[in-house]
N, C-alpha and C positions, 0 to 999 in steps of 0.2 A: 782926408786921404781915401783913396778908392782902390781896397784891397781885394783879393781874392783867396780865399781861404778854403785849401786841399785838404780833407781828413780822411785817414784812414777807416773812421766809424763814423755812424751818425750816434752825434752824441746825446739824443734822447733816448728815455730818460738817463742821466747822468747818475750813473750806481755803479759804476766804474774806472780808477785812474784816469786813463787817455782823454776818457767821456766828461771824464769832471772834470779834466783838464781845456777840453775844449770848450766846453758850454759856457763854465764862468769866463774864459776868454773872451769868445764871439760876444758874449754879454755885456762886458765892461768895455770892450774895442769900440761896441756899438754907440755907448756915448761922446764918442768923437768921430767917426769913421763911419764910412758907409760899403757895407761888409756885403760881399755875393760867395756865397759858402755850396760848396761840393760836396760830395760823401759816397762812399758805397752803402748799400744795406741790405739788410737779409733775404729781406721780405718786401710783398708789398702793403702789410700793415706796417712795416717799421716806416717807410715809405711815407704812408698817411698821415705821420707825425711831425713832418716838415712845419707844420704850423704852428707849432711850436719853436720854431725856431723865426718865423717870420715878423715876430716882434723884436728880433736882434737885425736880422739881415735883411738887405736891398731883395736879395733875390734866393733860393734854396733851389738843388738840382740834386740828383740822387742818381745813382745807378745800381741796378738791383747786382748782386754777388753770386755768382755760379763755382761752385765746389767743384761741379764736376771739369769744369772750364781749367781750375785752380789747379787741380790735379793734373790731368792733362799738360799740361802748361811745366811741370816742372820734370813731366817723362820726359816733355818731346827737346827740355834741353836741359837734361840730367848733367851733360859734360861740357856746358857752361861754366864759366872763370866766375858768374853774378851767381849769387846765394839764391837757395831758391825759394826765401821769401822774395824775392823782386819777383820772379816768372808766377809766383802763387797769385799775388796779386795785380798783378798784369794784366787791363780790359782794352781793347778796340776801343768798344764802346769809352771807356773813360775817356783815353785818348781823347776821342771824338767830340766829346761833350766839352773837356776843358779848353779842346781846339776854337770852338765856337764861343766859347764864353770868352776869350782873351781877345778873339781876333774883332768880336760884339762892341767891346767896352774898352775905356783908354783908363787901365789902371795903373796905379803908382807900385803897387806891391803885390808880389805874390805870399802868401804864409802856407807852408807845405809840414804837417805834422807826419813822422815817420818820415824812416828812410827812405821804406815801402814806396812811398810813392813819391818819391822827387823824381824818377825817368819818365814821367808826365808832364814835366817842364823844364826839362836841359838844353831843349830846340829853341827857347826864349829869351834871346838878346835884349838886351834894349831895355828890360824893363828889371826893375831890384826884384832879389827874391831870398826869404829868409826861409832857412829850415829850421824846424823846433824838433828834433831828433829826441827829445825827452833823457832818456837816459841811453848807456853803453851794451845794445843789443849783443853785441860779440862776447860781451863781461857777462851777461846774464845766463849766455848759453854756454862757452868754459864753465859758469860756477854749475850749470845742472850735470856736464859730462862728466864732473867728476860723483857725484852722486845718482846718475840716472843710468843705470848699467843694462837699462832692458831693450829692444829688439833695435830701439832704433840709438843706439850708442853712436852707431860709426858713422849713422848721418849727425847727428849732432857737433860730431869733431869736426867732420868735413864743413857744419855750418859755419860754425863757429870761426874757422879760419877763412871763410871766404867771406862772411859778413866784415871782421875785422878790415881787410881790404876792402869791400865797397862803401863800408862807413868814411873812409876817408878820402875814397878817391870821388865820392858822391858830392863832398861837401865844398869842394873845391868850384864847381857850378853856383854856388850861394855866397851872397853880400856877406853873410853871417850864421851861424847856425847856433842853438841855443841848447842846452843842457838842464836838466832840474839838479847836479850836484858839480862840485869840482871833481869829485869819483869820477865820474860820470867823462867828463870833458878831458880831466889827464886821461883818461884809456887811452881818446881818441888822439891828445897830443903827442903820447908816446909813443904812436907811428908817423904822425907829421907834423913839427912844431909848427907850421906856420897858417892852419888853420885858422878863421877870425871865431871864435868859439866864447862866448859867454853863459854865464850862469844864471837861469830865470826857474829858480824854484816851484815845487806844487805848491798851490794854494789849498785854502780851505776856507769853505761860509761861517762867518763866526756867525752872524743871526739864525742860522738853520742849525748849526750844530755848537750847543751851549749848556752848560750844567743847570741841575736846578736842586730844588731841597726834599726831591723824592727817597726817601728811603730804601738804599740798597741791599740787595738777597749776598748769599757766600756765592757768588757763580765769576767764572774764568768768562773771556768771552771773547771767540776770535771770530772776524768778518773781510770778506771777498770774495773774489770768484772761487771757486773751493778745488773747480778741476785744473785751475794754472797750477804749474809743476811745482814753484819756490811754495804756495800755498798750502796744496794736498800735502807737501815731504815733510812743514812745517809741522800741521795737523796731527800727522801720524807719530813725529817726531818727541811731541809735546806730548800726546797719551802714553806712547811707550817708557819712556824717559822720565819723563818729568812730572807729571800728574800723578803718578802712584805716591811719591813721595809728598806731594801736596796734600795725598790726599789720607796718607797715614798722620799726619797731624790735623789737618781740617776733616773730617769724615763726611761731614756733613755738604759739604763742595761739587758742585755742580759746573761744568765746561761746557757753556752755548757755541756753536758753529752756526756764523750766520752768513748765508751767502746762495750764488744761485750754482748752479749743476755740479751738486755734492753726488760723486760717481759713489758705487757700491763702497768699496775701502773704507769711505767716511760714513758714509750710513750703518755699515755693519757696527760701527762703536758704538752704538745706540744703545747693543743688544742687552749691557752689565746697566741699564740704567740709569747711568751718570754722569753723560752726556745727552746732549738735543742739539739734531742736527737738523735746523728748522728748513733747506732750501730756499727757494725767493720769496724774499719778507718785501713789501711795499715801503714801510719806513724802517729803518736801523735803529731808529732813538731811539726806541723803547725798552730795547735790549742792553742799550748802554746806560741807560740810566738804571737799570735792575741790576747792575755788574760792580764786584768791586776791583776788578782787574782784567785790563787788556792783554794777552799773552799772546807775542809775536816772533817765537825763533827760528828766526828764516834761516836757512843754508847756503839759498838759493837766489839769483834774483838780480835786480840792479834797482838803481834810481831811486825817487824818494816814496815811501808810501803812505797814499793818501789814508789808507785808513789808519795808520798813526796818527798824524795828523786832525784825524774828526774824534779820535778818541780822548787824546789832547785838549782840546777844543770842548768838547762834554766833558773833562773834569775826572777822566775815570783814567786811573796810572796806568802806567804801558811797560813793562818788562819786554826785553827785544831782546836780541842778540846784537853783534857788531853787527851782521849786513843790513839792519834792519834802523842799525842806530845811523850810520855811516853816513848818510846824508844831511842828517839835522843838524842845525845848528845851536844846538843843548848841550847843558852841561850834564852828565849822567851821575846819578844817588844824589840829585836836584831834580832836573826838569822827568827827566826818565831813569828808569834801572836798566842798565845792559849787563847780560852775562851769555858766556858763551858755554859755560860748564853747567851741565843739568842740576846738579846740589845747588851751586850758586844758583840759578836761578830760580830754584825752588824756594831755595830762602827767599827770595826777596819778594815771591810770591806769597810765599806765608805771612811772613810779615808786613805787608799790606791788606789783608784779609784779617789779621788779627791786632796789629795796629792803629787804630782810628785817626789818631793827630799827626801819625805819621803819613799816613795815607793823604790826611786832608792838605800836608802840604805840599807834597806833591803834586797833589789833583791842582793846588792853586798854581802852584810855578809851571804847571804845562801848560794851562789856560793863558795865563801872560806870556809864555813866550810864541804861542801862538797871534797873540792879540799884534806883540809888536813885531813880528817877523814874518807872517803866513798868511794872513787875508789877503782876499782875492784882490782887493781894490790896492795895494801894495805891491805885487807880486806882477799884476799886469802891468801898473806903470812902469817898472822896469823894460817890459816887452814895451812897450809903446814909444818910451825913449830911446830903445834900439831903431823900431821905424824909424822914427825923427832921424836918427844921426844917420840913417843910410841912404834916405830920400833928399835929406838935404844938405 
């Protein structure tokens, strides 16, 4: 099959959801299919990294990303009905590029990541086109407005209700549109049941991310982008709350932040000691293997998250909250601990810190249910047997 696949990111290197989500896509598509992949990107060093994708795909095309362009772009139509992520990321240029590559090649499928950018191919009859919308952007941004009370509040409401309507009235343009949760996908049926909408969960590399018999320190360990909202609120939320009390019975406990542009907020924790907030680390393993606890109490947020998932997968338990638990398919005080209350969750912090057999079997039942439910090469066939049933 001769696809064309739209991203919002270039997903090298892949140290990010979207980005992991794409990469091991194009990856494993690539052994059946012959893949010509698009992308915006930063720079033109990010740019220079297409060749690493050229072992996946036919062909790689880029368009650099202007801010100032983005910005612009959502003055000049502030009192637009579209969210203005669509005018943010809105390019001519892109336009132009995917013009020429569709009108180049006689392809069976388009694959369009984000919502963002499917009005770059709504003018294209004739040929199938699936969106992977990931998860419920409109759910993500409601859960930050009730928690994000600062300057930009009243655009966030206003996103929020204008994204809800173009998430649905976008998807109606596509063969199918795809979801990483059923969370996820009721949001958007509960404005239009008759979307063709299925569930194609994150995956995760179980060869690249896997336990070993290294012996682990007393250290907490949270890892992502550290400046996304659900992230940072989580961060702060865990040292205020919840860490004190971990740390009146472990004293000796240490909380690693690992991730890349940790704004001041997160760096200041540094100052009592007992945290390290390292910025951009080149590998995550090594962190996960020195940790005897993943702690994720998100607030905020949608979809599934990958770095659950890779914590899973290395063996080292994951205390979450519901938003964080909400898309797995785990059974929780088995595969994971969820608590939404800072005590509870503290306990169950301690207690895998001070537990060893208990620990260990948790660390084994999330590694298996990663094995049998979350790798990449599972995860995609599902996407792939979507192509199939819409091509033929």
């Amino acid at each position: 099959m001769k696809i064309l696949y739209i991203s919002l990111r270039f997903p090298y290197p892949p140290h990010s959801g979207d980005k992991i989500r794409t990469y091991n896509i194009l990856k494993h598509l690539s052994q059946r299919h012959s893949i010509s992949f698009i992308s915006f990107v930063q720079s033109r060093q990010e740019a220079n990294l297409s060749k690493h994708l050229l072992e996946f795909c036919h062909q790689v095309k880029t368009v650099e990303f202007s801010k100032i362009r983005a910005y612009w772009n959502c003055l000049a139509f502030f009192y637009f009905s579209e969210p203005f992520q669509v005018h943010f990321w809105y390019s001519h240029e892109m336009q132009q590029q995917i013009n020429r590559i569709l009108e180049s090649g006689d392809f069976d499928l388009i694959h369009v990541q984000f919502f963002r950018m499917a009005q770059y191919v709504t003018r294209f009859n004739g040929i199938h086109k699936i969106l992977d919308s990931c998860d419920s952007y409109a759910l993500n941004l409601s859960r930050r407005a009730k928690l994000d009370k600062g300057i930009s509040w009243p655009l966030l409401k206003v996103e929020a209700s204008r994204v809800k309507n173009y998430e649905t009235e976008i998807a109606q343009w596509f063969d199918r549109v795809t979801m990483v949760s059923a969370l996820d996908r009721d949001c958007l049926l509960s404005v239009n049941p008759n979307i063709p909408l299925s569930v194609v969960p994150m995956g995760v590399d179980l060869e690249y991310y896997k336990p070993n018999d290294k012996e682990y320190g007393q250290n907490l360990l949270f890892t992502g982008t550290i400046k996304y909202f659900p992230n940072k609120d989580a961060i702060i939320y865990f040292y205020n709350e919840i860490f004190p009390l971990v740390k009146e019975a472990v004293p000796d406990v240490k909380f690693y932040v690992v991730g890349n542009r940790p704004p001041k907020t997160i760096k200041s924790l540094e100052s009592n000691g007992d945290v390290v907030v390292t910025g951009w680390v080149d590998d995550v393993r090594p962190y996960f293997h020195n940790s005897a606890v993943f702690v994720c109490p998100l607030r905020s947020g949608s979809g599934m998250q990958a770095k659950i998932l890779e914590s899973m997968a290395m063996g080292v338990p994951v205390v979450t909250s519901s938003m964080g638990f909400e898309a797995l398919d785990a059974v929780p005080a088995r595969d994971i601990m969820v608590a939404d209350d800072a005590e509870v969750f503290a306990e169950y912090v301690i207690k895998l810190l001070k537990d060893r057999d208990f620990r260990n079997r948790v660390s084994y039942n999330a590694r298996k249910l990663v094995e049998e439910k979350y790798g990449w090469a599972s995860v995609v066939k599902m996407m792939d047997e979507i192509y199939d049933g819409i091509v033929n």
